[in-house]
C-alpha positions as CSV (number, residue, x, y, z in Angstrom):
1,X,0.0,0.0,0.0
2,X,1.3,3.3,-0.8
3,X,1.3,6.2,1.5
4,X,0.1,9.5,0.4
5,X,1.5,12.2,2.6
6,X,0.2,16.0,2.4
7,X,2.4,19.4,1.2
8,X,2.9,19.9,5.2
9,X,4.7,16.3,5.5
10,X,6.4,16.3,2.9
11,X,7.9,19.9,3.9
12,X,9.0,18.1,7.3
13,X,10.4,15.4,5.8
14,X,12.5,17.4,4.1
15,X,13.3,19.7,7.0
16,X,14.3,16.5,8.6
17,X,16.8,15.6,6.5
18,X,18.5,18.9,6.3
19,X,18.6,18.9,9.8
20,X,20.7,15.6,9.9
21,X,22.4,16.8,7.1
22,X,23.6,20.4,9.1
23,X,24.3,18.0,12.0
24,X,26.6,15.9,10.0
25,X,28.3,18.7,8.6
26,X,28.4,20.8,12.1
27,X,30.3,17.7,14.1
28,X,32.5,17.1,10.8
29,X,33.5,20.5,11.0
30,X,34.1,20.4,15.2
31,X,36.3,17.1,14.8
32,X,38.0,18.5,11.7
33,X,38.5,14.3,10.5
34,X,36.4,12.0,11.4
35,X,35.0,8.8,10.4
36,X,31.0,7.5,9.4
37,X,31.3,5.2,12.2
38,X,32.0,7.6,14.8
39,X,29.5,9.9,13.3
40,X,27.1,7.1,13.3
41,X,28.1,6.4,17.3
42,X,27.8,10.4,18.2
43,X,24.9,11.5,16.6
44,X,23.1,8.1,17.4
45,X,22.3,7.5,13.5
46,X,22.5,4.5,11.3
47,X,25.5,3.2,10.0
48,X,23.2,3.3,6.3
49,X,21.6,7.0,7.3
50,X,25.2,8.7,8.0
51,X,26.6,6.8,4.6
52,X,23.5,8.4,2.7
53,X,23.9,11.9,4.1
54,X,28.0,11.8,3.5
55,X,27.4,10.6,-0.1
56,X,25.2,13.7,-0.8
57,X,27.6,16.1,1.2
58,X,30.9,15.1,-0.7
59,X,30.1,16.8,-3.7
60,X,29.7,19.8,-2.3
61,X,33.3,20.4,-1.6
62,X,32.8,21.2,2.5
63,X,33.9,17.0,3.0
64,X,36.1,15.3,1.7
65,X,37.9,11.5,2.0
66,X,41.5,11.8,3.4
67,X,42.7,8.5,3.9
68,X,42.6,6.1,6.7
69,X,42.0,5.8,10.4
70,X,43.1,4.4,13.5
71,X,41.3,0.7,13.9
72,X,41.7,-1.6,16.7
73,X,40.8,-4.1,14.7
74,X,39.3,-5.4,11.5
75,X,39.3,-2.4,8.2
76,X,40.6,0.9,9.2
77,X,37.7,3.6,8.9
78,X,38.5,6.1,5.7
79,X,38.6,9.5,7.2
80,X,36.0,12.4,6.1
81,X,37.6,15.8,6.6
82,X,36.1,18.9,6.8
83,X,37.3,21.6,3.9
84,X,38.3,24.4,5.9
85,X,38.8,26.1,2.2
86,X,36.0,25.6,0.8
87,X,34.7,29.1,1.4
88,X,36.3,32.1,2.8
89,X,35.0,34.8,5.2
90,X,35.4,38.5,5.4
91,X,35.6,40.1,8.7
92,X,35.3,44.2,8.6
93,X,36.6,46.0,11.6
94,X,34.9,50.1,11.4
95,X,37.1,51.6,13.6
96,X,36.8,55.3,14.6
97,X,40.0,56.0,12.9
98,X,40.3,53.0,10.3
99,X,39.0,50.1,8.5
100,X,40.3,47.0,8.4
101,X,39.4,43.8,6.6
102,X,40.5,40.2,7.4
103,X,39.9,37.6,5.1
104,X,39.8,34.3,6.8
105,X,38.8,30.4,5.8
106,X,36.2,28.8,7.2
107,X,38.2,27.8,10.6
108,X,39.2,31.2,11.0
109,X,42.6,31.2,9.7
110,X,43.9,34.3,8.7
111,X,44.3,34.4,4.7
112,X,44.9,38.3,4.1
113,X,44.9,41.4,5.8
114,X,44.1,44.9,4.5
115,X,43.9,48.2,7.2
116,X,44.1,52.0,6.3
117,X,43.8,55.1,8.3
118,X,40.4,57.1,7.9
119,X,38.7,59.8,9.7
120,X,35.8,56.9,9.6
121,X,33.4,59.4,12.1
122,X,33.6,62.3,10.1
123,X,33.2,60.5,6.7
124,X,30.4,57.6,6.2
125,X,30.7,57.7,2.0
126,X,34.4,57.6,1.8
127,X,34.2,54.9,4.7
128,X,31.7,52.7,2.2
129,X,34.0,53.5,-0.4
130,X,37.5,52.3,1.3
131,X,35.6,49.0,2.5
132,X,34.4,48.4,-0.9
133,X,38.3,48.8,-2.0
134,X,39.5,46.7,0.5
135,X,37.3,44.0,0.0
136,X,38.1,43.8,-3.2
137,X,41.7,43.5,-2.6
138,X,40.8,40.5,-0.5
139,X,38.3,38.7,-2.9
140,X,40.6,39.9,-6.6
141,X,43.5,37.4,-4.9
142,X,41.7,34.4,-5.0
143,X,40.9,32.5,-8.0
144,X,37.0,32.5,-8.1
145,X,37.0,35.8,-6.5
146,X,33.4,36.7,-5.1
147,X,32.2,33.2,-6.1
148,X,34.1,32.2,-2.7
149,X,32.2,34.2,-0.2
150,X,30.4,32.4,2.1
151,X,29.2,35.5,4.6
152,X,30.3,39.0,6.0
153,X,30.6,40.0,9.6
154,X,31.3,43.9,10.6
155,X,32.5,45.1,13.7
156,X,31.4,48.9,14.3
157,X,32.4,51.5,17.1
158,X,29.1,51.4,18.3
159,X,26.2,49.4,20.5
160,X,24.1,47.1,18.2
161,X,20.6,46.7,18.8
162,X,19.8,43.2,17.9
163,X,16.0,44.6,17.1
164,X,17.3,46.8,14.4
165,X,20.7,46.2,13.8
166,X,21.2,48.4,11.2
167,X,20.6,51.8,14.0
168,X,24.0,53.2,14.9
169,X,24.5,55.7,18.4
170,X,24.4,59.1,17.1
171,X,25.8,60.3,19.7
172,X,29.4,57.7,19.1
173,X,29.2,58.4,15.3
174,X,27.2,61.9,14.4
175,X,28.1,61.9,10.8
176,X,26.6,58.3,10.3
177,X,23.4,59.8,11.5
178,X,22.2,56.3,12.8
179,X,22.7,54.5,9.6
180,X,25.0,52.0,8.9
181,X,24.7,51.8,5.4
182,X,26.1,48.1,5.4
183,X,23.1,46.7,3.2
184,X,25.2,47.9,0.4
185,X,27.0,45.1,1.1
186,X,24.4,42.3,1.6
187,X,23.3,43.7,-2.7
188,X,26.9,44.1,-3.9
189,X,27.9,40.4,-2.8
190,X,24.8,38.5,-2.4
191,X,25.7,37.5,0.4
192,X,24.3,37.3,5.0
193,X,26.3,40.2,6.6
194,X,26.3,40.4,10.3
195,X,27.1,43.6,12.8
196,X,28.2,43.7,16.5
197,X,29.9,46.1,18.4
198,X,34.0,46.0,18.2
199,X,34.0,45.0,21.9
200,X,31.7,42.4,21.6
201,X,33.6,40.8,18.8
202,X,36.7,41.3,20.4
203,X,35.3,38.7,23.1
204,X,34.3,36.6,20.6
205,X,37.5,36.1,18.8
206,X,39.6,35.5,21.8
207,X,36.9,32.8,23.2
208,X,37.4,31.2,20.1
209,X,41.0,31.9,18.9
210,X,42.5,33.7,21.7
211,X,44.0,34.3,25.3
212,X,40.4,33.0,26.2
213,X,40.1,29.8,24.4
214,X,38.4,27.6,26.2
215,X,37.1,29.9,28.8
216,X,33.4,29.8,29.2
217,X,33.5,33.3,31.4
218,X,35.4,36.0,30.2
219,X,35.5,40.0,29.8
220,X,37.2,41.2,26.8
221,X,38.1,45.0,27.5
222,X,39.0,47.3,24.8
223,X,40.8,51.1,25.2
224,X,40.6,53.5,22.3
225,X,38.8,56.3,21.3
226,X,35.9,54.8,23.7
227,X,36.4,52.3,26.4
228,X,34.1,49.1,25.6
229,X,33.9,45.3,27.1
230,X,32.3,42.1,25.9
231,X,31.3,39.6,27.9
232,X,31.6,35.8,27.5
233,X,29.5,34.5,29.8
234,X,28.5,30.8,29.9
235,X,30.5,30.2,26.9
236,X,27.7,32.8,25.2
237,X,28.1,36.1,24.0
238,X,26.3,38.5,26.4
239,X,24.6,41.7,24.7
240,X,21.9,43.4,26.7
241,X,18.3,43.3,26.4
242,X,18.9,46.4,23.6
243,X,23.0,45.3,22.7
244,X,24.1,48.0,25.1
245,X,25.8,45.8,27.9
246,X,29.4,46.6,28.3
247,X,29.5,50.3,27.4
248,X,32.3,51.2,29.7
249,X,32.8,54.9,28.5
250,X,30.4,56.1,30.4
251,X,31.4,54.3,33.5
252,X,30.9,57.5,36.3
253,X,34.4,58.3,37.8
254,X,34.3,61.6,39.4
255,X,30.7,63.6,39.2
256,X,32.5,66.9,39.1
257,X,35.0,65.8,36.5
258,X,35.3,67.0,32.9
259,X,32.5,67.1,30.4
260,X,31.8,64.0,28.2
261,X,31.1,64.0,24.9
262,X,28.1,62.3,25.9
263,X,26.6,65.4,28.1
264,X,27.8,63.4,31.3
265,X,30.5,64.8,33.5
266,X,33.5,62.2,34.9
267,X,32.8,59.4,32.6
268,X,35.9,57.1,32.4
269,X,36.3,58.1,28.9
270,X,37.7,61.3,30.1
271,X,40.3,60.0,32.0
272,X,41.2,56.3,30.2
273,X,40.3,56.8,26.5
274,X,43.1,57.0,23.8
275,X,42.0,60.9,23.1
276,X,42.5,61.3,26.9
277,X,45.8,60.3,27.6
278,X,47.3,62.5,24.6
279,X,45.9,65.4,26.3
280,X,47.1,64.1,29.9
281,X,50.4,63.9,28.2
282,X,50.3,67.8,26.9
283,X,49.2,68.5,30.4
284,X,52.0,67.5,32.2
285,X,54.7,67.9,29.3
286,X,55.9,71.2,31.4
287,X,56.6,69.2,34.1
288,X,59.2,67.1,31.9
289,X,61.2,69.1,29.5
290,X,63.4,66.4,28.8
291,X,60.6,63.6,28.2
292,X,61.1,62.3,24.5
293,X,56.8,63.1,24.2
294,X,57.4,66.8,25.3
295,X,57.1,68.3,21.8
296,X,55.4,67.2,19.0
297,X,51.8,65.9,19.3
298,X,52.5,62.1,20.3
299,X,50.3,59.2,19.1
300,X,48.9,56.5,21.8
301,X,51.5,54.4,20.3
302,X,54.3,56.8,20.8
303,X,52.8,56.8,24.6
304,X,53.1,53.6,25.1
305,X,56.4,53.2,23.3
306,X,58.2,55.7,25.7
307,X,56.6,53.9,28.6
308,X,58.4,50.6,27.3
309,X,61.3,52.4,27.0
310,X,60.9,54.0,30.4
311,X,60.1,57.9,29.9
312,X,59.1,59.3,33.2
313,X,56.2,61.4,31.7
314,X,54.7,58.1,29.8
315,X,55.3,56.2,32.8
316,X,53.2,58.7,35.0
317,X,50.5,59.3,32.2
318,X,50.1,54.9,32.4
319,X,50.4,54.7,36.6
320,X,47.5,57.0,36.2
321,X,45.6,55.4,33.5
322,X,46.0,52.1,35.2
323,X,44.6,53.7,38.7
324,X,41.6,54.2,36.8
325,X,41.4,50.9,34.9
326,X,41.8,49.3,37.7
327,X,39.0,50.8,39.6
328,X,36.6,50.0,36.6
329,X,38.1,46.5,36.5
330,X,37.8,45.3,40.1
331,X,34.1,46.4,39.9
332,X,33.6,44.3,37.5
333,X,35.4,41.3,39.0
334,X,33.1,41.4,42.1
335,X,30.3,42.2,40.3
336,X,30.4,39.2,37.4
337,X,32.9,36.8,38.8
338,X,34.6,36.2,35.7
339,X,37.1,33.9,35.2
340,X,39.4,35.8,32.8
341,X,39.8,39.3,32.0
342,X,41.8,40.4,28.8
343,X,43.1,43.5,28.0
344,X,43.2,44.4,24.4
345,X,43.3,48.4,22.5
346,X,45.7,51.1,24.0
347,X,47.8,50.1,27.0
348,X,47.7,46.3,25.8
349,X,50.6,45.9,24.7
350,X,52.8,47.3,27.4
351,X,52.0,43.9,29.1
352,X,53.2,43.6,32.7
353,X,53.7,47.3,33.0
354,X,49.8,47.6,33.0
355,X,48.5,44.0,33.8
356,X,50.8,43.4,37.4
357,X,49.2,46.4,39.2
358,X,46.2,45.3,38.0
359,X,46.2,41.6,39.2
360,X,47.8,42.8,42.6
361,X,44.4,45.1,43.2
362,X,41.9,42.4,42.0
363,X,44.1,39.6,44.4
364,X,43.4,42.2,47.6
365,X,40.3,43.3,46.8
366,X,38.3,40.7,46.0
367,X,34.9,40.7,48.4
368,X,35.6,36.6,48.3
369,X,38.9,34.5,48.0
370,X,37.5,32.9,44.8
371,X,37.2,35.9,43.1
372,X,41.3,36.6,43.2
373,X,41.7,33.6,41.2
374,X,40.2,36.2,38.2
375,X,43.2,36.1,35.8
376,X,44.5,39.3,34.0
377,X,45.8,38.7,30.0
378,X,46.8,40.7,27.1
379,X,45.3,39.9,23.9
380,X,46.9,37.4,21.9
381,X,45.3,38.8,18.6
382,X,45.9,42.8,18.7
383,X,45.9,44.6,16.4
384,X,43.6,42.4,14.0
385,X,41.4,40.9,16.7
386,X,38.1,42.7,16.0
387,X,38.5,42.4,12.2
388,X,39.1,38.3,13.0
389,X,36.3,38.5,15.6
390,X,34.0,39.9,12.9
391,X,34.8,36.6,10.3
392,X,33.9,34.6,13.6
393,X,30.6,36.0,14.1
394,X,30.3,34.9,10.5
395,X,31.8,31.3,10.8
396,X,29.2,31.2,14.3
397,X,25.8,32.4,12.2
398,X,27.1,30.1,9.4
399,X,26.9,27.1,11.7
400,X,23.9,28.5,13.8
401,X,21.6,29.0,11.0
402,X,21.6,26.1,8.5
403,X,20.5,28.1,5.7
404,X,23.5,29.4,5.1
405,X,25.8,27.0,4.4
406,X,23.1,25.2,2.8
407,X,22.7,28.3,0.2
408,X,26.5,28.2,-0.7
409,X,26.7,24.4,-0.8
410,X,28.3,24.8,-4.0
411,X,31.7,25.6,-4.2
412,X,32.6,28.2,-6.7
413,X,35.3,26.1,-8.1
414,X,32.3,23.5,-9.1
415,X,30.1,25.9,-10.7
């Protein structure tokens, strides 16, 4: 007797299949190699239901057969390996003051790197333009160009609503008046393109990749223009109920401090940002005649270069700046309990010079004794972290949400 199924079960049947079909694909890309058997064993299929679903996935170019297994007995398993190559990922880091663009495969290895100065908050059209330019650079040095795009993932200077993701703060980025604009991407490539915030992405690509691998709880702090943190938290990205967790800018320090940008008085942006320490450094440039930052107008970088190299005004300039930072950060150690915190931005890369003082305060000050076990780090991805944490959100969605890979299946070197 034959069965006559409606429109509707038909429709789940198929949905059921792609469902075991993502899952296969998912676990082979986790395990990197691995065999039908063990597929069969960890996904609790049939030894004939895993052999059906890899026959269809093998021409698609994500899987392939690499050889043979371990066996402890009897034929060795052939090996299916995940193509990490397949497809490649573009990661765009919207700074205040630059773009970059990170190209990476589909296991998040770096394949090119492109980063220019821009006065990005002052200019949204030539900031469209330069990404444009340097994703084209990325995509013209591959073969199939364009054809190997899988998905997009933008880091901006700004929260992200997850409601309407496209709304940019105003008050961060005037010029931008609220739009991204980043839809011109989605048309121009065809293409899912994802935004976050840089902190947020920052956390991401050091849970993944990072000085955080492997830690389930962690606060990813970045100092530049701004001062912003993304939290890891149960191995999940934490956002907010309206994406505007973390915004440490605008942290109250001192009530009768100097005017924000943001109409507050004594955020921490006054004293810690990038902006801020230059003009700490003007400040007390009388003091130190002799200090190798006492003319000129001296980058962040040529801040923290002269503390390195021991310049008593830099030094003074950081011993404050890590004061402050350290305030901020042993508030949030008793107040979240995280496991790891990670410095990355300005002041990262002078290391123990910043992180020791630090440590030492969150080791006396912690309300409980577990909470001193909090470890202090410097990124292990400055300075293309975000732009890489950007192609991660882009690797994540493309494993989150079947229909992507499912809509690229075929790789450009097969059509």
């Amino acid at each position: 007797m034959h069965r006559i199924t409606s429109n509707a079960e038909t429709q789940i049947g198929q949905q059921s299949e792609l469902s075991l079909k993502d899952s296969v694909l998912r676990l082979n890309w986790r395990e990197h190699q691995i065999s039908r058997a063990e597929i069969s064993r960890q996904l609790d299929l049939s030894r004939s239901t895993v052999t059906e679903i890899v026959k269809e996935l093998i021409p698609t170019g994500l899987v392939a057969e690499v050889g043979n297994g371990e066996s402890s007995g009897g034929r060795k398993p052939i090996l299916l390996e995940f193509q990490d190559d397949a497809k490649v990922i573009l990661g765009i880091d919207i700074g205040a003051t630059h773009v970059s663009v990170a190209m990476t495969n589909l296991r998040g290895k770096l394949l090119l790197w492109k980063e220019r100065d821009f006065p990005v908050r002052e200019d949204s059209e030539g900031t469209h333009k330069l990404i444009d330019e340097l994703c084209n650079e990325c995509l013209s040095s591959l073969n199939h160009g364009s054809e190997m795009l899988l998905s997009i993932g933008v880091s901006v200077p700004s929260p992200v609503d997850p409601i309407r993701p496209e709304y940019l703060s105003e008050t961060i980025i005037p010029a931008w008046h609220g739009k991204s604009g980043l839809e011109r991407l989605r048309e121009k490539y065809g293409v899912p393109v994802y935004l976050d915030n840089d902190a947020n992405l920052g956390a991401l690509a050091e849970h993944w990749w990072g000085a955080g691998k492997g830690v389930n709880d962690l606060i990813y702090i970045k100092i530049s223009n701004g001062i912003g943190a993304g939290y890891i938290l149960g191995g999940k990205l934490y956002r907010g109920s309206k994406g505007i967790a973390g915004e440490m800018s605008h942290m109250p320090i001192d009530p009768n401090g100097r005017l924000c940008g943001c109409g507050l008085r004594g955020c921490l942006a006054t004293v810690l940002s990038a902006w801020a320490l230059k003009e700490r450094v003007n400040v007390l440039s009388v003091l130190y005649p002799q200090s190798i930052l006492a003319e000129g107008d001296p980058s962040i970088i040529d801040i923290e270069s002269a503390a390195l190299y021991g310049d008593p005004l830099a030094m003074q300039v950081v011993a404050e700046a890590t004061d402050y930072l350290t305030s901020a950060i042993t508030s949030l150690v008793n107040l979240m309990n995280p496991a790891m915190i990670i410095l990355g931005g300005s002041l990262s890369r002078l290391g123990d010079l910043v992180i020791n003082p630090i440590q030492e305060r969150i080791n006396s000050t912690a309300l409980v004794k577990d909470l001193s076990k909090t470890k202090l780090k410097q990124s292990e991805l400055e300075p293309k972290g975000i732009a890489i944490g950007a192609a991660t959100l882009a690797i994540e969605q493309a494993f989150s949400d079947p229909k992507i890979l499912r809509n690229n299946i075929v790789p450009a070197v097969m059509k």
